[in-house]
Backbone as CSV, one residue per row, in Angstrom:
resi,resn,N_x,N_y,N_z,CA_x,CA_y,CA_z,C_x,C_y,C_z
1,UNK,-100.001,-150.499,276.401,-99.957,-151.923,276.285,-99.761,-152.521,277.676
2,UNK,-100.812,-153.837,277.818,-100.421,-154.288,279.218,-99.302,-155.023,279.470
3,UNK,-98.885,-155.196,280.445,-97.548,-155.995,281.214,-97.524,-157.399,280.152
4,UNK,-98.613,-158.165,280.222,-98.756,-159.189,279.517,-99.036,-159.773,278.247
5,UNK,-99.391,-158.669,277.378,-99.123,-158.947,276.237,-98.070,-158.271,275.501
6,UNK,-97.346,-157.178,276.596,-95.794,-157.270,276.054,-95.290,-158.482,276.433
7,UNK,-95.560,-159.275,276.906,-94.618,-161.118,277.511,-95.056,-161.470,276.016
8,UNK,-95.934,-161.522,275.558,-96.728,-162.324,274.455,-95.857,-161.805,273.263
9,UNK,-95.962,-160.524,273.292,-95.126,-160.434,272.220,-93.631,-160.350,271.567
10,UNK,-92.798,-160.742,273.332,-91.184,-160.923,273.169,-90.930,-162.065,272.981
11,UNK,-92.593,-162.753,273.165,-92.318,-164.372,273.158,-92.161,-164.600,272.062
12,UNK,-93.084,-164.324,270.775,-93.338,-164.373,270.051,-92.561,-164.115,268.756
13,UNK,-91.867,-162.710,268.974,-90.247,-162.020,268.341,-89.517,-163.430,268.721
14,UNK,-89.223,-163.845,269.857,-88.034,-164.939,269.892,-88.661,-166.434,269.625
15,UNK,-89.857,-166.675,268.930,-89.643,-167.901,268.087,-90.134,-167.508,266.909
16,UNK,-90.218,-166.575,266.137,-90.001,-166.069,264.797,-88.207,-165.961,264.630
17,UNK,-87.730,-165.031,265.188,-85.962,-165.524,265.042,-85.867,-167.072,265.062
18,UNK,-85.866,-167.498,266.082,-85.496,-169.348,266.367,-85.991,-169.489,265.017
19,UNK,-86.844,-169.907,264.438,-87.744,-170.882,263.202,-86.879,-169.452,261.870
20,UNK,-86.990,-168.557,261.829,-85.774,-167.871,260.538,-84.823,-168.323,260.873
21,UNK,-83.760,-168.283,261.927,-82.644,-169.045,262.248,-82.561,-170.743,262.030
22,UNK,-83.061,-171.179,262.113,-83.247,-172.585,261.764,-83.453,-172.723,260.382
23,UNK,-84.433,-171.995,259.622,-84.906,-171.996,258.355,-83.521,-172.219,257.129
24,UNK,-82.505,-171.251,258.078,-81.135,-170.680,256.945,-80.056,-171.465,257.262
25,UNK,-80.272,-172.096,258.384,-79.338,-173.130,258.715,-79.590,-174.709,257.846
26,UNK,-81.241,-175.131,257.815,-81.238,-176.030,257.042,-81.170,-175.435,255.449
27,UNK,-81.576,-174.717,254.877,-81.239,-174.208,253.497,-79.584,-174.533,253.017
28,UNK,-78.953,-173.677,253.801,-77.344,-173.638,253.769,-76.925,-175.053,253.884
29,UNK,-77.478,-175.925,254.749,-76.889,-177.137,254.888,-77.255,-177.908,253.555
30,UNK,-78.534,-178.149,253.031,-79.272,-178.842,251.893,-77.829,-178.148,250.594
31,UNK,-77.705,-176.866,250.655,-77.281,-176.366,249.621,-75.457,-177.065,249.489
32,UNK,-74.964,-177.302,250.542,-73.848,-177.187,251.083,-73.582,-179.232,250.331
33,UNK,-74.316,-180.545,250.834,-74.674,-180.931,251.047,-74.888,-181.629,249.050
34,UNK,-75.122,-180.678,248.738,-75.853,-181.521,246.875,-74.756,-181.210,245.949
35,UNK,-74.734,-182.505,245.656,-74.106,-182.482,244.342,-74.709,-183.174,243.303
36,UNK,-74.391,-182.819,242.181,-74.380,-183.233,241.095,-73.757,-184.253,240.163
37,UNK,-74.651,-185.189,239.780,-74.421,-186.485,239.451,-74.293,-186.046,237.744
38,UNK,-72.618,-186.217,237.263,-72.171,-186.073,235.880,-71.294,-187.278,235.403
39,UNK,-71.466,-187.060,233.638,-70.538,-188.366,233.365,-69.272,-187.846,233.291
40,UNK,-68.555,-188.104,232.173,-67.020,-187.492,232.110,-66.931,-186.853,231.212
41,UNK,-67.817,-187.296,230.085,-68.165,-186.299,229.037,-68.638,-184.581,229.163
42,UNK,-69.779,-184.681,230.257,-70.710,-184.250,231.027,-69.445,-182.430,231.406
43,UNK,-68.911,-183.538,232.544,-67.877,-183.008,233.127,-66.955,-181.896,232.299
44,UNK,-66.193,-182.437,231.358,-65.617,-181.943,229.940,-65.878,-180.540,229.243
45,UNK,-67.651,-180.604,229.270,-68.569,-179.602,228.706,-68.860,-178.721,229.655
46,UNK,-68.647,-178.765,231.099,-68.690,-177.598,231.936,-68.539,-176.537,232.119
47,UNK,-67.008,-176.427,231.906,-66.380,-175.511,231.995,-66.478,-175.033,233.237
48,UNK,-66.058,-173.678,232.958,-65.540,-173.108,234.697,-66.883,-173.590,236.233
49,UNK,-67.701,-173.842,235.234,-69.096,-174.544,236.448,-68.614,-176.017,237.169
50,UNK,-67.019,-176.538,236.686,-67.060,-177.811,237.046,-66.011,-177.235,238.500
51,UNK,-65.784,-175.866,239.035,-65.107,-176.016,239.927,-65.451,-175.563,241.021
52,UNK,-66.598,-174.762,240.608,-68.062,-174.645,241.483,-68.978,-175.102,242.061
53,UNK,-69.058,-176.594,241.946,-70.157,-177.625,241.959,-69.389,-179.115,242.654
54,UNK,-70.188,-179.068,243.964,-69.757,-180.754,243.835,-70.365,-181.592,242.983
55,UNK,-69.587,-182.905,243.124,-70.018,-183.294,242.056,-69.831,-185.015,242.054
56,UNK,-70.609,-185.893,241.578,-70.160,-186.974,241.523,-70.107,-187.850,239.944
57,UNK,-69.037,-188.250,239.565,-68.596,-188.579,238.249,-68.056,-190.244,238.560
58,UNK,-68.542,-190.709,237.159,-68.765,-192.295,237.456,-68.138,-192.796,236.145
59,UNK,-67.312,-194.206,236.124,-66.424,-194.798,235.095,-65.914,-195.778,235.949
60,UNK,-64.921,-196.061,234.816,-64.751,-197.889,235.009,-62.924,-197.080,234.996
61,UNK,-62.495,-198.329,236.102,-60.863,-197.842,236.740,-60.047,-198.459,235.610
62,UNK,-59.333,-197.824,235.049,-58.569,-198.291,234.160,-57.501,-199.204,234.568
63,UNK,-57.160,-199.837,234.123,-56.481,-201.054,234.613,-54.961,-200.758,234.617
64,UNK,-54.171,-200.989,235.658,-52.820,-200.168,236.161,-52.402,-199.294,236.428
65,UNK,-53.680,-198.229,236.500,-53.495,-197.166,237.020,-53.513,-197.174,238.729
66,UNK,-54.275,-198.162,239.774,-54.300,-197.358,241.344,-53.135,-197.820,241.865
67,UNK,-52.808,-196.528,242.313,-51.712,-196.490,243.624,-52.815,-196.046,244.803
68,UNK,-52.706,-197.302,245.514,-52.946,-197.002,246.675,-51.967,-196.788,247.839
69,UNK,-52.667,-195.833,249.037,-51.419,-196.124,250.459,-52.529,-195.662,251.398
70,UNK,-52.853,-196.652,252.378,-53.801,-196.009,253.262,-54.673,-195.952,252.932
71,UNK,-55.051,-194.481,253.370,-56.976,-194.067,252.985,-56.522,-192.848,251.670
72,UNK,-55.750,-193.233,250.957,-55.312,-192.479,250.109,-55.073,-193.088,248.751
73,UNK,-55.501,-193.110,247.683,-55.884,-194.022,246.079,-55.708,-192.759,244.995
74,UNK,-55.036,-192.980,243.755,-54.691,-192.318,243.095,-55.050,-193.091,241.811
75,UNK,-55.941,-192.928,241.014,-56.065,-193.624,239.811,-57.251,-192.995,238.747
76,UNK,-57.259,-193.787,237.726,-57.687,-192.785,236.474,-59.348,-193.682,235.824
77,UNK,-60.349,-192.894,235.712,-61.555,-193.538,235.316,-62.082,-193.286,233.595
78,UNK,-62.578,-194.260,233.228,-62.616,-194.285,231.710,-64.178,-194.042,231.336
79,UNK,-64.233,-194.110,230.626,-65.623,-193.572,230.339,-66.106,-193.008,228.652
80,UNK,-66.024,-193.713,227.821,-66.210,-194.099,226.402,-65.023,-193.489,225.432
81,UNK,-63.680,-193.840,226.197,-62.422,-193.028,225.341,-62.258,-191.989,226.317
82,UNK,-62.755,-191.311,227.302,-62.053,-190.380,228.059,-61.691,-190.597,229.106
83,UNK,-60.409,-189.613,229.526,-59.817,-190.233,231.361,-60.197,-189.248,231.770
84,UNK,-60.362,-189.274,233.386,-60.547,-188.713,234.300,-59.468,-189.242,235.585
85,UNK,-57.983,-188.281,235.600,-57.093,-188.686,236.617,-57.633,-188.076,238.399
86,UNK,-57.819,-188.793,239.107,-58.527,-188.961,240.321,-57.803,-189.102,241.621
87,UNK,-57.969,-188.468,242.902,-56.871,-188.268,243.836,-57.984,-188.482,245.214
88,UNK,-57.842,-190.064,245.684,-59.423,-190.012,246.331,-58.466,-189.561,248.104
89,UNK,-58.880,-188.743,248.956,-58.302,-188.698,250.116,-59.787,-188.747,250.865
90,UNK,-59.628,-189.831,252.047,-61.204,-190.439,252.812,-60.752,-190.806,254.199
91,UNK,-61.428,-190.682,254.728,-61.569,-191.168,256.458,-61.375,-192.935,256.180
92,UNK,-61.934,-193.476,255.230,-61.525,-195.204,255.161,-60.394,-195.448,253.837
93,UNK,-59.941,-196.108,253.998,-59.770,-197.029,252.545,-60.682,-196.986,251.587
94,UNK,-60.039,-197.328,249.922,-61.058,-197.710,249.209,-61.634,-198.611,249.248
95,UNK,-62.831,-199.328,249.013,-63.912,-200.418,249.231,-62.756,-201.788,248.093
96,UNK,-63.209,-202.647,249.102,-62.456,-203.958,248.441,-63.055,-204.490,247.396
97,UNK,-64.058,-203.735,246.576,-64.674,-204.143,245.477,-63.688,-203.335,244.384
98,UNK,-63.263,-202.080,244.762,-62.020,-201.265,243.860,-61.250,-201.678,243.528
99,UNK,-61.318,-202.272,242.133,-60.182,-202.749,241.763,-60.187,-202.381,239.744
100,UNK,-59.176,-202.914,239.536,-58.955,-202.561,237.435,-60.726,-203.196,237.098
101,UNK,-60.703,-202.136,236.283,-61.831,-202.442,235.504,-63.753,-202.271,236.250
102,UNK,-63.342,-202.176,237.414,-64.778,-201.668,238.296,-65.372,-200.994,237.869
103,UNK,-66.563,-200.508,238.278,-67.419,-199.268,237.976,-66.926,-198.542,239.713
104,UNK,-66.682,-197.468,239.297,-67.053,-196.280,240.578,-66.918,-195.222,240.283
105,UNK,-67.295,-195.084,241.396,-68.527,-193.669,241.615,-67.105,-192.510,242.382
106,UNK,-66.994,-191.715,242.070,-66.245,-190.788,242.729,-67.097,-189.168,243.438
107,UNK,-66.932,-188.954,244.246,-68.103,-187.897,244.889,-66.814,-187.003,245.633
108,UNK,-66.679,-185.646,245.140,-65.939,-184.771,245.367,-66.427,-183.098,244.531
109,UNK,-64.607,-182.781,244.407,-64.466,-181.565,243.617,-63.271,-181.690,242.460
110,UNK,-63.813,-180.710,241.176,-62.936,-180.942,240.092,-61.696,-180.065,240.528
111,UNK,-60.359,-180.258,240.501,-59.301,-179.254,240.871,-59.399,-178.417,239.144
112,UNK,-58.541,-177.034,239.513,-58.206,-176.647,238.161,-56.948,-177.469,237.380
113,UNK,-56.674,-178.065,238.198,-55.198,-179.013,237.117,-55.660,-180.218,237.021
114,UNK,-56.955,-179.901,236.571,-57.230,-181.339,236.102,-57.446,-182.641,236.377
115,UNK,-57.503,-182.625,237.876,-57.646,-184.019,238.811,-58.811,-183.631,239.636
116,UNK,-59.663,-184.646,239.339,-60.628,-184.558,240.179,-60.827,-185.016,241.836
117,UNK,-60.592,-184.558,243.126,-60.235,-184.673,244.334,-61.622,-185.453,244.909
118,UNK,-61.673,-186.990,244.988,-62.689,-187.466,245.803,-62.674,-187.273,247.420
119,UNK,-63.747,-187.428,248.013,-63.673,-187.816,249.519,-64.403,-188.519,249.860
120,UNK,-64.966,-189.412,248.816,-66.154,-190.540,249.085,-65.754,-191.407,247.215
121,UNK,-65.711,-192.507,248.164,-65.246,-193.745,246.749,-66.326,-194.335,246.632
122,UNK,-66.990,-195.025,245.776,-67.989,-195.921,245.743,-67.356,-197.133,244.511
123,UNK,-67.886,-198.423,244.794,-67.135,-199.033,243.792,-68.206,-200.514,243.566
124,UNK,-68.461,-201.066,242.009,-69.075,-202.494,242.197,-67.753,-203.183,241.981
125,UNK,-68.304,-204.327,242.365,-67.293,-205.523,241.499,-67.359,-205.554,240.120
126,UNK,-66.564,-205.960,239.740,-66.331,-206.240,238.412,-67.601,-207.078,238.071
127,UNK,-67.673,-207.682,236.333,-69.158,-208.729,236.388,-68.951,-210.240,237.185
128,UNK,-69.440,-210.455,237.093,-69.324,-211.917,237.945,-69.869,-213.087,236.573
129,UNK,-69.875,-212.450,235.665,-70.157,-213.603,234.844,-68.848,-213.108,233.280
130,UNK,-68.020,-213.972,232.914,-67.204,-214.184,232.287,-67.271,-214.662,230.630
131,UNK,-66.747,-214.012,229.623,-67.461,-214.589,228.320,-66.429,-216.435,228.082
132,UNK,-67.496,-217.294,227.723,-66.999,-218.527,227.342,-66.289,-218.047,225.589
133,UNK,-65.407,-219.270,225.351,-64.721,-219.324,223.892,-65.773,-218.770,222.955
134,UNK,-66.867,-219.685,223.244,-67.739,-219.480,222.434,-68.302,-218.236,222.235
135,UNK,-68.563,-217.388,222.922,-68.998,-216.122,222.937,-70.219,-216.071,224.292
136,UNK,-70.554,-217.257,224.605,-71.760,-217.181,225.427,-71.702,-216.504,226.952
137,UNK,-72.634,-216.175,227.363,-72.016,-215.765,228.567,-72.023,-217.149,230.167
138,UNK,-70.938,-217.153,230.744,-70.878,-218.221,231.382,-71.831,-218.021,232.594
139,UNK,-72.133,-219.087,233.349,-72.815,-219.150,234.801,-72.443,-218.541,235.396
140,UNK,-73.948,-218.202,236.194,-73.433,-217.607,237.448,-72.470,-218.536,238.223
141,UNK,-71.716,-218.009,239.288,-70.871,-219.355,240.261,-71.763,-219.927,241.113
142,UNK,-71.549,-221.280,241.516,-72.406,-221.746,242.009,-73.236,-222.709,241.045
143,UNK,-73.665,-222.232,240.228,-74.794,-222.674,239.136,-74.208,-223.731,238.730
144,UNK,-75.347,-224.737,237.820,-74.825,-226.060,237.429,-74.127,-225.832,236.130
145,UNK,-73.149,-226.784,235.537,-72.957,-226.946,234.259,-73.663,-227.545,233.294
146,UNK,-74.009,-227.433,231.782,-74.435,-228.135,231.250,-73.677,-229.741,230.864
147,UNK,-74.644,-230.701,231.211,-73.176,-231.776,231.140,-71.701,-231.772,229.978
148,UNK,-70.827,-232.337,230.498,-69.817,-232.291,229.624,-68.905,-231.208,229.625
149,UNK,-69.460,-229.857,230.641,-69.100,-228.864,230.529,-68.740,-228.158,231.834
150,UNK,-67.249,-227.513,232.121,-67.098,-227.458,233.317,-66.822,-226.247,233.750
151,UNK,-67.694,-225.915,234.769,-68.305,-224.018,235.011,-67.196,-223.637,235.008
152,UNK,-67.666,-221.554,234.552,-66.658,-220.869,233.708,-66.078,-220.460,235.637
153,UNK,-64.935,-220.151,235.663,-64.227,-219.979,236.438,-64.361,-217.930,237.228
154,UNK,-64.978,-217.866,238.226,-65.457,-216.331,238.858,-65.063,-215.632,239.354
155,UNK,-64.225,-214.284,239.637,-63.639,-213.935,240.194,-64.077,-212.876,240.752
């Protein structure tokens, strides 16, 4: 073999490694990286797969349950009759939309005692539209009243 196509072919060995080396680095990361979007029910029916899996589990904050301190929130999510007690620890605070009765999103791991450990909160506001006496649903805020009638109050 000549001088130069042994060059060709050490070249060649070292970007087949580089591109396999890269290959297992993005795999591992993608793998590392996904979780799984469950309800609480969902969750429930797992079994030992729920401590294996990240995971993100979604419900409405039950009302008197958060202790917050810091970037640290402790509270319980509902989800058609079931709780889910929740221990969020994050680089921020929870989002100022977190509050009783929200929808959020919790993105973590299930512990075996039963608390699910977030590290990413997600949260909406509550609705922005309020039921009138009547049953109807009130205006958006902002919006006009029908005369005689004085817009439902938004929080």
């Amino acid at each position: 073999m000549s001088n130069s196509s042994s060059k060709y072919l050490k070249f060649g060995l070292a970007i087949g490694v580089i591109v396999i080396a890269l290959s297992y680095l993005a795999y591992t990361g993608v793998k590392e990286s996904q979780s799984y979007y469950v309800t609480i029910s969902e969750l429930r029916k797992m079994g030992d797969d729920a401590y294996s899996k990240h995971l993100r589990v979604s419900g409405f904050v039950k009302p008197g349950t958060i202790k917050q301190s810091g970037t640290h929130a402790e509270f319980v999510l509902l989800e058609n009759g079931l709780e889910l007690p929740v221990s969020y620890k994050g680089s921020e605070p929870a989002p100022d939309t977190f509050k009783d009765n929200a929808q959020a999103l919790a993105i973590g791991d299930m512990g075996k005692d039963g608390v699910f450990r977030a590290n990413q909160l997600q949260a909406k506001c509550a609705s922005k539209y309020v039921a009138q006496q009547d049953g109807t649903a009130a205006a958006a805020p902002g919006a006009q009243a029908p005369a005689g009638q004085m817009p439902a109050k938004s929080y």
